[in-house]
C-alpha positions as CSV (number, residue, x, y, z in Angstrom):
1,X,91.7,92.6,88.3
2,X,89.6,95.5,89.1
3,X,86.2,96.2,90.9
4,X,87.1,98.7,92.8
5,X,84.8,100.8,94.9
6,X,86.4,104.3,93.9
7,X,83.3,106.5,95.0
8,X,83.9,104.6,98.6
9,X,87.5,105.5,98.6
10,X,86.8,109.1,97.8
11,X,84.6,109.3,101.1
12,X,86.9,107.5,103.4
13,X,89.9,109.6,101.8
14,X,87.9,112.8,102.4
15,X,88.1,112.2,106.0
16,X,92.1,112.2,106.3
17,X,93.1,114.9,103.8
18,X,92.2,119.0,103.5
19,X,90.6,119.9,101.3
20,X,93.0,121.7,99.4
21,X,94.6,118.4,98.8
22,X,91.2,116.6,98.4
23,X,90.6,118.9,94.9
24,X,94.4,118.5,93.9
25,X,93.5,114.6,94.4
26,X,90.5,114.8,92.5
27,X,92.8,116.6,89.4
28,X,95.3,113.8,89.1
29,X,92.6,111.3,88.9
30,X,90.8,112.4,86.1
31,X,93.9,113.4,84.6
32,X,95.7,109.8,85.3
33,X,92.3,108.8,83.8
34,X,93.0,110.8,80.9
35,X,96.1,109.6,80.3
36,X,95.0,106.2,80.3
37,X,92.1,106.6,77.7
38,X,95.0,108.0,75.3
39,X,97.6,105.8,76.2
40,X,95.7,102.5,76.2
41,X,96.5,101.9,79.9
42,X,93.8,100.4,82.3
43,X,91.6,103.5,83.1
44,X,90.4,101.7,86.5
45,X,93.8,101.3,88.2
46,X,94.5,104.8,86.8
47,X,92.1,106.4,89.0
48,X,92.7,104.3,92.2
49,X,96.4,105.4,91.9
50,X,95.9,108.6,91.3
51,X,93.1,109.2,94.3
52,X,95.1,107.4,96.4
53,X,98.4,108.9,95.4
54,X,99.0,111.5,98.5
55,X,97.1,109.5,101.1
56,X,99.4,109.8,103.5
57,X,100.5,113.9,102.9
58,X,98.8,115.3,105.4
59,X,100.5,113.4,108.2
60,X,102.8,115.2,110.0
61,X,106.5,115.0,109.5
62,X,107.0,113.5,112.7
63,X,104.6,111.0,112.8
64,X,105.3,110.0,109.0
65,X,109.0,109.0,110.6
66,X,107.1,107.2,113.4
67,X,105.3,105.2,110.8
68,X,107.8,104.1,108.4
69,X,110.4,102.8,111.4
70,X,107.2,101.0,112.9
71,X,106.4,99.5,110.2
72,X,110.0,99.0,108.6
73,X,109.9,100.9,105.9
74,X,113.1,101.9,104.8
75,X,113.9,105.2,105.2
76,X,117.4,107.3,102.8
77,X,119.1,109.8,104.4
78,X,117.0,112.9,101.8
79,X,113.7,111.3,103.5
80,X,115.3,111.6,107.2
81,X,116.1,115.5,106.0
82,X,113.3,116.0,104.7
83,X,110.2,113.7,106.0
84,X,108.1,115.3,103.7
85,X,109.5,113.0,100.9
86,X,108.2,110.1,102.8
87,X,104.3,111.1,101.5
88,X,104.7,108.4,98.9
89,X,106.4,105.5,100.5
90,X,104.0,105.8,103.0
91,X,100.8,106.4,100.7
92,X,102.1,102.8,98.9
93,X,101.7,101.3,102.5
94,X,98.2,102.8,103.1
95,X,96.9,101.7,100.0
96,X,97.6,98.5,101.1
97,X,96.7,98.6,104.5
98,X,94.0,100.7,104.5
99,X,92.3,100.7,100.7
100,X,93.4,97.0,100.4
101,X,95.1,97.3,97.6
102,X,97.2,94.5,96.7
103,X,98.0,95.1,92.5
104,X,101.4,95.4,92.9
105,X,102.2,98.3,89.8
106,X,99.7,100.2,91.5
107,X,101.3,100.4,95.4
108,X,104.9,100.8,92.9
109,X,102.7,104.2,90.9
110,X,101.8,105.4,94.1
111,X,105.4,105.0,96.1
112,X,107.4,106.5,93.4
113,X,105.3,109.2,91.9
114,X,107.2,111.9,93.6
115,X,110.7,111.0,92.3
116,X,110.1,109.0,89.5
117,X,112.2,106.0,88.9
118,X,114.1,104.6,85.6
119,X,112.1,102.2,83.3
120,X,108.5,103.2,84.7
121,X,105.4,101.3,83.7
122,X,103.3,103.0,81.8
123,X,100.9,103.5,84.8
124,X,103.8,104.6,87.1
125,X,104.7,106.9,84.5
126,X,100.6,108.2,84.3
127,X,100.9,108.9,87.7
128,X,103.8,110.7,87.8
129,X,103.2,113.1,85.3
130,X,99.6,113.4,86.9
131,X,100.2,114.6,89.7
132,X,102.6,117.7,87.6
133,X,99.9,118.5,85.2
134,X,96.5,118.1,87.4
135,X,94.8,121.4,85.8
136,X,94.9,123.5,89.5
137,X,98.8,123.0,88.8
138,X,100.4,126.7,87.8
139,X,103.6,127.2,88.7
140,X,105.5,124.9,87.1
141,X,107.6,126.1,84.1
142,X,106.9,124.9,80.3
143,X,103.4,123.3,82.4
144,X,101.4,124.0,78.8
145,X,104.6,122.3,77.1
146,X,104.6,119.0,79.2
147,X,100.8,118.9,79.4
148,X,100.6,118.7,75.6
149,X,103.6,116.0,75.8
150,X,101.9,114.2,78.2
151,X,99.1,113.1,75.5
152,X,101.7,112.6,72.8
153,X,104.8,111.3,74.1
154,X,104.7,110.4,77.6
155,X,109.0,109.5,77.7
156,X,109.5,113.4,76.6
157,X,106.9,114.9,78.8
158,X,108.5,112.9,82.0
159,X,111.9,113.9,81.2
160,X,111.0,117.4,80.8
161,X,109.3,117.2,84.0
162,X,112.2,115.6,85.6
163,X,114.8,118.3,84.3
164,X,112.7,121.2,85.4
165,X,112.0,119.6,88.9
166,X,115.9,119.1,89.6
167,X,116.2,122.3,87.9
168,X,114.2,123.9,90.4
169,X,115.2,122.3,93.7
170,X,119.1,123.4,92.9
171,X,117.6,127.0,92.9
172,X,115.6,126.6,95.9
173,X,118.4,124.7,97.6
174,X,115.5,121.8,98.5
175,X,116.4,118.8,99.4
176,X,116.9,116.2,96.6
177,X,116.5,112.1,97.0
178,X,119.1,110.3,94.4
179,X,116.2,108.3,93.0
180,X,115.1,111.4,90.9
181,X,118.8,111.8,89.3
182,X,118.8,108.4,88.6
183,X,115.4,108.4,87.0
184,X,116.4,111.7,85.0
185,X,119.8,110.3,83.7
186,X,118.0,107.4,82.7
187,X,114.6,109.4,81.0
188,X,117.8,112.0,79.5
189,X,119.4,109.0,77.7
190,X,116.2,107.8,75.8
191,X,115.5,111.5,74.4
192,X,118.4,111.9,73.3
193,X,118.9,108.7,71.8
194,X,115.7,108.9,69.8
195,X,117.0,112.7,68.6
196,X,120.7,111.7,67.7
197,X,118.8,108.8,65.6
């Protein structure tokens, strides 16, 4: 396990993002790394996860659909509405193509880091929340909230996460994959479990 070349990633990965993204990449990183120190996760596969996480955003919409049918990866009807959601399928794919990535809970923290899923690994779960709580993040409501959970109680601090996301795309009328309501029914039920007990 291990041995990667993550200052080697960095520079190829340079080459296919902006730069914007490059910085926000950088953030959930060291936060994922972060995360891991605290939650006695494998700070190594933390980082390759979270610098590879949006390897495939900045491909356009178009050619993101071109990609995925190519390459048969299966595409819901949210993702064909809104190609955009693809980012992380697709980034799970160029890890392994591209980065040679083979750990398997790292391709799974990369593909589902945008809508969550239920029963996350404790790495799929660092990456997730990562990616919300990288410190260029801003707009995001209760952000100070969920990136104090985050180092104490990383179930709470997803669910929270979770409800403010759907939360938020109802009131922008965005479009919404299923996998995220799942994931937040799921995340809902273990809160509040753990309060009723």
């Amino acid at each position: 396990m291990g041995g990667y070349n993550i200052y080697k990633m960095q520079k190829k990965l340079k080459k296919y993002i902006d730069e914007a993204r490059y910085v926000h990449t950088l953030g959930v990183m060291y936060t994922a790394a972060s995360l891991a120190m605290c939650h006695g996760a494998d700070i190594e596969r933390a980082q390759v996860a979270g610098l590879l996480h949006d390897s495939a955003k900045c491909i356009p919409n178009s050619k993101k659909l071109k990609l995925c049918r190519q390459n048969n990866i299966v595409i819901s009807e949210a993702e064909r509405k809104a190609p955009y959601l693809l980012h992380a399928k697709l980034g799970a794919y160029i890890a392994h193509e591209k980065y040679h990535i083979e750990d398997p809970e790292i391709l799974s923290a990369i593909e589902c880091h945008t809508t969550g899923k239920p029963d996350m690994t404790l790495l799929e779960k660092i990456i997730f929340i990562s990616d919300y709580i990288e410190p260029l993040r801003s707009k995001a409501e209760n952000l100070a909230e969920v990136r104090r959970l985050a180092f104490q109680d990383l179930d709470k601090a997803v669910y929270i996460t979770m409800r403010d996301t759907l939360q938020y795309l109802k009131r922008e009328n965005a479009s919404l994959d299923n996998q995220t309501v799942v994931a937040y029914n799921y995340y809902k039920e273990i809160i509040h479990g753990r309060e009723e007990t």
